[in-house]
C-alpha positions as MATLAB code, in Angstrom:
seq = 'XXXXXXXXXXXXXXXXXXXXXXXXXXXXXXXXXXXXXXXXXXXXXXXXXXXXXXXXXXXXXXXXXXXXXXXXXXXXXXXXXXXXXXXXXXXXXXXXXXXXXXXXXXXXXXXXXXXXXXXXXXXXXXXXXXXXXXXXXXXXXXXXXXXXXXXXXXXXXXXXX';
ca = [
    -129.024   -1.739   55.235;
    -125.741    0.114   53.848;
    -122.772   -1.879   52.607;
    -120.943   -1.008   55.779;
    -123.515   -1.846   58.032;
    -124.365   -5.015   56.181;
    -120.159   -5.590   56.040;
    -120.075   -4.676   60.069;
    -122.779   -7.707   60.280;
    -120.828  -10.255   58.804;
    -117.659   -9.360   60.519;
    -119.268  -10.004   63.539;
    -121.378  -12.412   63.285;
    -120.562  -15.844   65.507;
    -121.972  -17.999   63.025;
    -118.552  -16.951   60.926;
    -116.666  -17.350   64.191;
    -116.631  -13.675   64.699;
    -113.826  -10.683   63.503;
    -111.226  -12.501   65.725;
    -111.465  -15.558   64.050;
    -111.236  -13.334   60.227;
    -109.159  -11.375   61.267;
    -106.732  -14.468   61.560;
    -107.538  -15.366   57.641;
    -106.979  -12.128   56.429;
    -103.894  -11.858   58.121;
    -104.745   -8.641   59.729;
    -105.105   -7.638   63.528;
    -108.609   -7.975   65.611;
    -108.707   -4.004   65.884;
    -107.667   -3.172   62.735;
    -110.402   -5.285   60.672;
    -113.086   -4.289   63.411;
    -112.232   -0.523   62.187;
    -112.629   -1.567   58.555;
    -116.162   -2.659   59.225;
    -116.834    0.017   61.640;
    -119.453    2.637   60.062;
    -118.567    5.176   62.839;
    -115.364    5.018   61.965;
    -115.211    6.574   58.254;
    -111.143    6.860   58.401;
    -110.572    3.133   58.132;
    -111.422    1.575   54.541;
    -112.313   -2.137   53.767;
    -110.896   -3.032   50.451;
    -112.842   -4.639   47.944;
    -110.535   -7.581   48.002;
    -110.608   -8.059   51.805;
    -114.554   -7.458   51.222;
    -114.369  -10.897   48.535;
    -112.495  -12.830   50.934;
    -114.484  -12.480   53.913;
    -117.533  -13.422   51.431;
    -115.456  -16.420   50.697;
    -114.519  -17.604   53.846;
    -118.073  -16.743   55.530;
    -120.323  -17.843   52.518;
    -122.250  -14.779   53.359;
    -122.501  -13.166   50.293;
    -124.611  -10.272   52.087;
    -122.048   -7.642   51.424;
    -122.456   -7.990   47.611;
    -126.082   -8.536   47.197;
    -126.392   -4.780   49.579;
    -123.907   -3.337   46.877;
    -126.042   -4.756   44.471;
    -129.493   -2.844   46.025;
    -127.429    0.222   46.764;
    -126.986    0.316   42.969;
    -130.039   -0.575   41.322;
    -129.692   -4.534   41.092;
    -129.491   -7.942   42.200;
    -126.642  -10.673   43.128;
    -127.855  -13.711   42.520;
    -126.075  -17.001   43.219;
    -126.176  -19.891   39.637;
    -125.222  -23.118   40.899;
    -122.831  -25.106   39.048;
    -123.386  -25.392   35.676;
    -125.843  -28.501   34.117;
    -125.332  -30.424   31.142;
    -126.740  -29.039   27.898;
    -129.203  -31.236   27.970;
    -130.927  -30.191   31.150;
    -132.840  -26.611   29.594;
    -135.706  -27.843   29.728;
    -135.666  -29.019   33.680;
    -133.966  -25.894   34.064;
    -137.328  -23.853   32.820;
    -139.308  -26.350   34.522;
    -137.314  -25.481   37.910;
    -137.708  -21.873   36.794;
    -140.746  -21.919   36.602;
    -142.155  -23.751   39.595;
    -140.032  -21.007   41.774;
    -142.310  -18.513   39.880;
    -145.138  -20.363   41.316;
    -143.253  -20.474   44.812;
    -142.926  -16.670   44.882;
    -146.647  -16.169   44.265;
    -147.272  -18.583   47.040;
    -145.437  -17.261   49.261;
    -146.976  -13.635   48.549;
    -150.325  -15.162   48.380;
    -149.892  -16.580   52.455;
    -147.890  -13.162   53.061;
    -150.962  -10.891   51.921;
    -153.624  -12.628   53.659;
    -154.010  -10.124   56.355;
    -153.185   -7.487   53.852;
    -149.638   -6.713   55.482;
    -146.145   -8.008   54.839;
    -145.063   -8.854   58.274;
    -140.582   -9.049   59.196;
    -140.521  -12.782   59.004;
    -142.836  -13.015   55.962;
    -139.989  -10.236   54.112;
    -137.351  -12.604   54.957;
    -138.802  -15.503   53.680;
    -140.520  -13.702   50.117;
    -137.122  -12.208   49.744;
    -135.488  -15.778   50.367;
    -137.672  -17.674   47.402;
    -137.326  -14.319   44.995;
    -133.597  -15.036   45.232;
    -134.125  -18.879   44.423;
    -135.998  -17.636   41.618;
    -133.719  -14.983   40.350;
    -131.100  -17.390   40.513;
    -133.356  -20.432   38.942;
    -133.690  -17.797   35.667;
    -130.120  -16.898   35.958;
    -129.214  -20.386   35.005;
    -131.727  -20.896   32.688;
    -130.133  -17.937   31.068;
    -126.861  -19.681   30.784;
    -128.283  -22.444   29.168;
    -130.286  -21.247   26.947;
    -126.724  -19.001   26.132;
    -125.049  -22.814   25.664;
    -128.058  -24.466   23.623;
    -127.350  -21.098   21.355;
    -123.919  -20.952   21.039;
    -123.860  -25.506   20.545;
    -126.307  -24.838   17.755;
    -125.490  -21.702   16.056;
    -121.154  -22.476   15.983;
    -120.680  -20.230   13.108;
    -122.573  -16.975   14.774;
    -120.638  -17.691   17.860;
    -117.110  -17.697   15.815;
    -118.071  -14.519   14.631;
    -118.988  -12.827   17.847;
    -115.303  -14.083   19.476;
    -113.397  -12.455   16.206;
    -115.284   -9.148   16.662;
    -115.012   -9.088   20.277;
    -118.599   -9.918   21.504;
    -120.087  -12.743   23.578;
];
């Protein structure tokens, strides 16, 4: 689905209270936010920040995983951060989402065909995943950077992470 499309979606979806009900938090008219979002309707522009608040007061952070597809990657969500001393139930969680996915694909391919619901739900646990080795990721960037101080200093005075 195309950024607009996926953007129209949100916009109008009652579940968010619908474009009335954002069009009151962005401090913008009914018809003039329905034309933002409106793909047959190429004059009006939404604006990236008007795109970030309506992820942020929806929680629907559809628009920015379809910009993500549309170029060649993911969005995936990393909870808030754990101590340092969670990494390794952080690769255990990792790791047992792995095992999800393949579950889920195992169930899906029985029949030899990927049906709409089974999509939706592989797609679902591949984003738990993603976002599972996202975090791991960050910690194993923390465990690094708490046990290697002096290579860290370093990187900051030459302008690297």
């Amino acid at each position: 689905m195309s950024v607009i499309d996926v953007a129209h979606k949100t916009v109008h979806s009652d579940a968010h209270g619908g474009s009335a009900a954002l069009a009151t938090r962005l401090g913008m008219s009914v018809a003039v936010l329905n034309n933002k979002v409106n793909p047959s309707a190429p004059a009006h522009h939404l604006r990236l920040d008007e795109a970030m608040a309506i992820m942020e007061f929806t929680g629907d952070h559809s628009i920015i995983q379809a910009m993500a597809q549309r170029l060649g990657g993911v969005y995936c969500e990393v909870g808030v951060a754990a101590k340092k001393d969670d990494l390794i139930m952080t690769a255990l969680s990792a790791s047992a989402c792995q095992g999800n996915v393949m579950n889920e694909l195992h169930q899906a391919l029985e029949d030899g065909k990927i049906s709409c619901d089974q999509r939706v739900s592989l797609n679902a646990v591949i984003q738990t995943a993603l976002s599972e080795l996202r975090a791991l990721s960050q910690h194993v960037d923390e465990k690094h950077a708490s046990d290697n101080p002096h290579i860290v200093a370093r990187w900051q005075e030459e302008g690297r992470k």
